[in-house]
KEFI-197828 format. One record per residue (C-alpha): residue in one letter; x negated, y, z. Coordinates in Angstrom, 1 decimal. Last residue first. Layout:
N
{node "A", {X, Y, Z}}
...
END
This chain:
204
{node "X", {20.1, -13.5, -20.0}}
{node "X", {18.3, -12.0, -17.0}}
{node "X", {16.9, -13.9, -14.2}}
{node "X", {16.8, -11.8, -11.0}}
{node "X", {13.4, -11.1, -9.8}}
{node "X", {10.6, -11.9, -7.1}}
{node "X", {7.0, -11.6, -7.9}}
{node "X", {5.4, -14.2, -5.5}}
{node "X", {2.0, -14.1, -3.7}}
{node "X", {0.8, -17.6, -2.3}}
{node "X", {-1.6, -17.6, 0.4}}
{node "X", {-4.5, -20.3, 1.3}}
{node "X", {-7.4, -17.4, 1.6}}
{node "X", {-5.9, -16.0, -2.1}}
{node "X", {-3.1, -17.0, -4.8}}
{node "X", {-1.6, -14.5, -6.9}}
{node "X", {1.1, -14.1, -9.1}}
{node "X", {2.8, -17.0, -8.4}}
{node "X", {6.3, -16.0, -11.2}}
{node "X", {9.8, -16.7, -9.5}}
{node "X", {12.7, -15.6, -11.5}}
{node "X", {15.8, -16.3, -9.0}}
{node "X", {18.8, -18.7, -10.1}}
{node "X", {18.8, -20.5, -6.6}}
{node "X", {16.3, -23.4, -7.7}}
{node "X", {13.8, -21.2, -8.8}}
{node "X", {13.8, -19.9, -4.6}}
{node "X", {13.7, -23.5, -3.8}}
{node "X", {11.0, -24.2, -6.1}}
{node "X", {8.4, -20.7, -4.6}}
{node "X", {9.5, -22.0, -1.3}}
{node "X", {8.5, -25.5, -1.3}}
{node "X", {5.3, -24.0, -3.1}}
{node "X", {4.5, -21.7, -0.1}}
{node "X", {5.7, -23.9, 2.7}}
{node "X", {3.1, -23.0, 5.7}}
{node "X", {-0.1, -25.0, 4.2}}
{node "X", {0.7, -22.7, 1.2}}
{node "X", {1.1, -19.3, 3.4}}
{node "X", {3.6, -17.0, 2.2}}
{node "X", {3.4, -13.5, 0.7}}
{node "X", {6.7, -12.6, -0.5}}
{node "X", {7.1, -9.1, -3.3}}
{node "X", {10.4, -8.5, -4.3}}
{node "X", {11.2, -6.6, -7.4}}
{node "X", {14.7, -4.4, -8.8}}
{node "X", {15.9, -4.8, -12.6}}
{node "X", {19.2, -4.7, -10.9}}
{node "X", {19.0, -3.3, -7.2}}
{node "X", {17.7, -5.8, -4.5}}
{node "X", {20.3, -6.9, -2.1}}
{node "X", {20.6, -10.3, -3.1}}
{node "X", {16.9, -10.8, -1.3}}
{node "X", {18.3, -9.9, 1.7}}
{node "X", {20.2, -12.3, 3.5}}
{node "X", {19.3, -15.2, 1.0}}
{node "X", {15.8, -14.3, 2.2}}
{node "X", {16.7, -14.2, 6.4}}
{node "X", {18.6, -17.8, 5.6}}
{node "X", {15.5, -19.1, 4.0}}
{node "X", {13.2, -18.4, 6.7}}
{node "X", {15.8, -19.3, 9.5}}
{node "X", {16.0, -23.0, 8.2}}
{node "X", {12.8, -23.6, 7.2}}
{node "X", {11.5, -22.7, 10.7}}
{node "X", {10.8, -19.4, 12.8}}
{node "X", {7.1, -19.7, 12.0}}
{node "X", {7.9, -19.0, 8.6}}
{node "X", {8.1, -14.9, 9.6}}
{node "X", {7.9, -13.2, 6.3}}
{node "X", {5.4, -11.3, 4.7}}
{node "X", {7.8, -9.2, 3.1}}
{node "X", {8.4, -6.3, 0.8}}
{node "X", {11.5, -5.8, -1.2}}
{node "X", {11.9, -3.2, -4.3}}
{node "X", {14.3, -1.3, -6.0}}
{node "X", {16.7, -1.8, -3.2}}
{node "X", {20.1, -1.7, -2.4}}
{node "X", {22.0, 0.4, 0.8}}
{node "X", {25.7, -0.4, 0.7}}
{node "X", {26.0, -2.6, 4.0}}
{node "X", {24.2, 0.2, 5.8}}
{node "X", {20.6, -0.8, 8.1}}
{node "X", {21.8, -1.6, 11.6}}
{node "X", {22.4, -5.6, 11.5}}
{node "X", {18.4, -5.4, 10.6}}
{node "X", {16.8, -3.7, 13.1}}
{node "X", {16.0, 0.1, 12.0}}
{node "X", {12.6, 2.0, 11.0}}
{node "X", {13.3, 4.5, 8.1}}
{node "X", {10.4, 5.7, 6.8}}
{node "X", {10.6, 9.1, 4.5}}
{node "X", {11.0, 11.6, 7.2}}
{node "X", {9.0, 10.1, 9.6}}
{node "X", {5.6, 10.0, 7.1}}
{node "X", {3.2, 12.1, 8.6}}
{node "X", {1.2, 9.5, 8.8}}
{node "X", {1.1, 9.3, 13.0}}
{node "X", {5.0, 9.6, 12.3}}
{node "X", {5.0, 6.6, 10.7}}
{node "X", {3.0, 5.1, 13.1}}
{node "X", {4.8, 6.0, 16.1}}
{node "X", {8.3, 4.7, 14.4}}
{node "X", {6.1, 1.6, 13.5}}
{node "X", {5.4, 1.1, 17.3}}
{node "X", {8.8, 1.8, 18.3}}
{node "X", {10.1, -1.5, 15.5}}
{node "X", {7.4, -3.6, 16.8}}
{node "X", {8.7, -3.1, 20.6}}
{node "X", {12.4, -3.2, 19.5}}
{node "X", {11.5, -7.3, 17.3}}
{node "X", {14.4, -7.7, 15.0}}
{node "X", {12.5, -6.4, 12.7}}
{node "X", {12.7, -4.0, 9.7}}
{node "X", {11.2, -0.8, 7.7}}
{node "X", {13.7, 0.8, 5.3}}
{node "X", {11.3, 3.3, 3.0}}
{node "X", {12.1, 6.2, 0.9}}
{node "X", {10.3, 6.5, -2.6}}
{node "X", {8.9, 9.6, -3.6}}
{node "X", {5.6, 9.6, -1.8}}
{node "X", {5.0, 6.7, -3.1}}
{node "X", {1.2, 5.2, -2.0}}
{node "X", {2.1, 6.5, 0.9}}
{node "X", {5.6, 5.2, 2.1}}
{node "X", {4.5, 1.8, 0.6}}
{node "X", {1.2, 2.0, 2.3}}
{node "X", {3.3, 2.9, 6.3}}
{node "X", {5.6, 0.2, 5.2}}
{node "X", {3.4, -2.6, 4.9}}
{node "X", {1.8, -2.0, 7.8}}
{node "X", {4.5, -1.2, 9.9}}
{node "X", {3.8, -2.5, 13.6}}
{node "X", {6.0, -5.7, 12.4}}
{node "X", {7.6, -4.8, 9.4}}
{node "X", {10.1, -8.1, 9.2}}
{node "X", {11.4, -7.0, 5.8}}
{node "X", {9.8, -3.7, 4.6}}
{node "X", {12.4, -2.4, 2.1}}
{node "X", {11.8, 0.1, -0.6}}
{node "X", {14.1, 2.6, -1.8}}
{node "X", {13.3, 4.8, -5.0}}
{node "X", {10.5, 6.8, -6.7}}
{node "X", {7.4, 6.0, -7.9}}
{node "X", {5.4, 8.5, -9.6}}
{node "X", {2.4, 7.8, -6.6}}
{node "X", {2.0, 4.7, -7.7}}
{node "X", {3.6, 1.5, -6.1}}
{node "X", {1.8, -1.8, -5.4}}
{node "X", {1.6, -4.3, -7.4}}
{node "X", {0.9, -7.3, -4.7}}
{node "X", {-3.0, -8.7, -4.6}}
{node "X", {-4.4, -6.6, -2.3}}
{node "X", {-1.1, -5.7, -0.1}}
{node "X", {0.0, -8.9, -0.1}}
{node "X", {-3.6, -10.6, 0.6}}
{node "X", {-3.9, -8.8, 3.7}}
{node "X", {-0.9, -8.9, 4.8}}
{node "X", {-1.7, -12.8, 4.2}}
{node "X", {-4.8, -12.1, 6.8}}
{node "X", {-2.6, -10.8, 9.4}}
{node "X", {-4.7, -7.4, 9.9}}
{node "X", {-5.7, -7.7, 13.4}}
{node "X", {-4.9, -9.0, 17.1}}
{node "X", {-1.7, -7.5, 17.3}}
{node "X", {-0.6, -10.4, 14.8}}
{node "X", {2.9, -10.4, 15.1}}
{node "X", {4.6, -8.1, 18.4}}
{node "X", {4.4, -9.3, 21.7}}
{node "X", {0.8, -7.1, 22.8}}
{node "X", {0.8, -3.5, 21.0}}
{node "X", {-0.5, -2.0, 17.9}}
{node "X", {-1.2, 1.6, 17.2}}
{node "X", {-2.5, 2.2, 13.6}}
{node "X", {-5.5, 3.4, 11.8}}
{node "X", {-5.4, 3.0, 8.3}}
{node "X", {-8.3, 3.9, 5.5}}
{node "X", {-7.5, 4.2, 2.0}}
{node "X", {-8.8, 2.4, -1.3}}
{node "X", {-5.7, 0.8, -2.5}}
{node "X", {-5.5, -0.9, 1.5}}
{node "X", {-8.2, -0.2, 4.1}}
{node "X", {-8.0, -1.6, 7.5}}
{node "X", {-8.0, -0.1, 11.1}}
{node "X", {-6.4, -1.8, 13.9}}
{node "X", {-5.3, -0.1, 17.6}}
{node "X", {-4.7, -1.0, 20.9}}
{node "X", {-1.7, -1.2, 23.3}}
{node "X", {-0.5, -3.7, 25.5}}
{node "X", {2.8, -4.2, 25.3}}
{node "X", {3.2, -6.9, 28.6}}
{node "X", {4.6, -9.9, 27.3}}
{node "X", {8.4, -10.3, 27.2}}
{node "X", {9.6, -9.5, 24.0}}
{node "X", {12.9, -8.0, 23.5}}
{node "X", {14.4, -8.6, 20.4}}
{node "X", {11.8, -12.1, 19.8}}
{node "X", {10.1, -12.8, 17.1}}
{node "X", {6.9, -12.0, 18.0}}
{node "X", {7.2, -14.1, 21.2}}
{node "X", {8.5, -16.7, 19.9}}
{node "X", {6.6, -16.8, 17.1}}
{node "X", {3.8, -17.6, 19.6}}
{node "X", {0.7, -15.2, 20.1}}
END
């Protein structure tokens, strides 16, 4: 699978359908993946690590997450569980990973709380307590940073992101270049070749 492909609005391999099962905080998923969206194949291994390694929400927390680049949902489908509370924005440019997290969601029971949009479609004055991503660095240096400056600002005062990225892939360029545009960066985690960074605004 090419980033092309997963990255595409419209991808143009044939969507078919299986399924992946993994365990994150100690419960079992099941979800519907399809051909042309990122890593149909299995868990991507720095999902993995994100979701292992990441402080994930408890079930007090309320608020409104953000899944940016959601894939088949993952990510959002444990955030929208492990929080009951919170409300979830799950994104992608991709229309075939954005139905099949729609069909997850729902699979979870979760629709009501899991808002699946692309991104030019989510409200200009929606902020967020906290940001997921495993973010798509095949697209290039370029695209990676601009999608981050996009949405990174849009986190709420006091509010978290949470970025997995591969170290052979840019991790460290991308842990100083986020320093270098006022952010609090802190490596909280490295596993399998991927960095986890907490994500803040400095404060004074």
């Amino acid at each position: 699978m090419t980033a092309d492909h997963y990255f595409s609005a419209e991808p143009a391999a044939p969507g078919k359908r299986s399924r992946i099962e993994f365990t994150a905080a100690g419960r079992a998923y099941d979800l519907v993946v399809a051909a042309g969206v990122f890593s149909a194949g299995r868990l991507d291994p720095g999902t993995a690590v994100l979701l292992r390694k990441a402080g994930l929400p408890t079930a007090a927390a309320g608020g409104t997450f953000l899944d940016l680049g959601c894939g088949y949902g993952p990510i959002a489908c444990v955030l929208a569980t492990e929080a009951p509370a919170a409300t979830v924005w799950a994104i992608d440019v991709n229309a075939r990973a954005r139905d099949l997290t729609v069909e997850n969601a729902a699979a979870l029971g979760l629709a009501g709380r899991v808002h699946v949009a692309a991104p030019d479609d989510v409200p200009g004055d929606v902020a967020f307590d906290e940001i997921w991503s495993n973010p798509p660095t095949h697209v290039g240096k370029a695209e990676l940073r601009a999608l981050l400056e996009r949405w990174l600002p849009r986190l709420k005062p006091g509010g978290v992101g949470w970025l997995v990225i591969n170290r052979n892939l840019g991790g460290d360029s991308l842990h100083t270049w986020l320093t270098s545009l006022g952010w609090d960066v802190t490596r909280t985690a490295s596993q399998r070749g991927f960095r986890v960074l907490r994500v803040t605004r400095k404060t004074d």
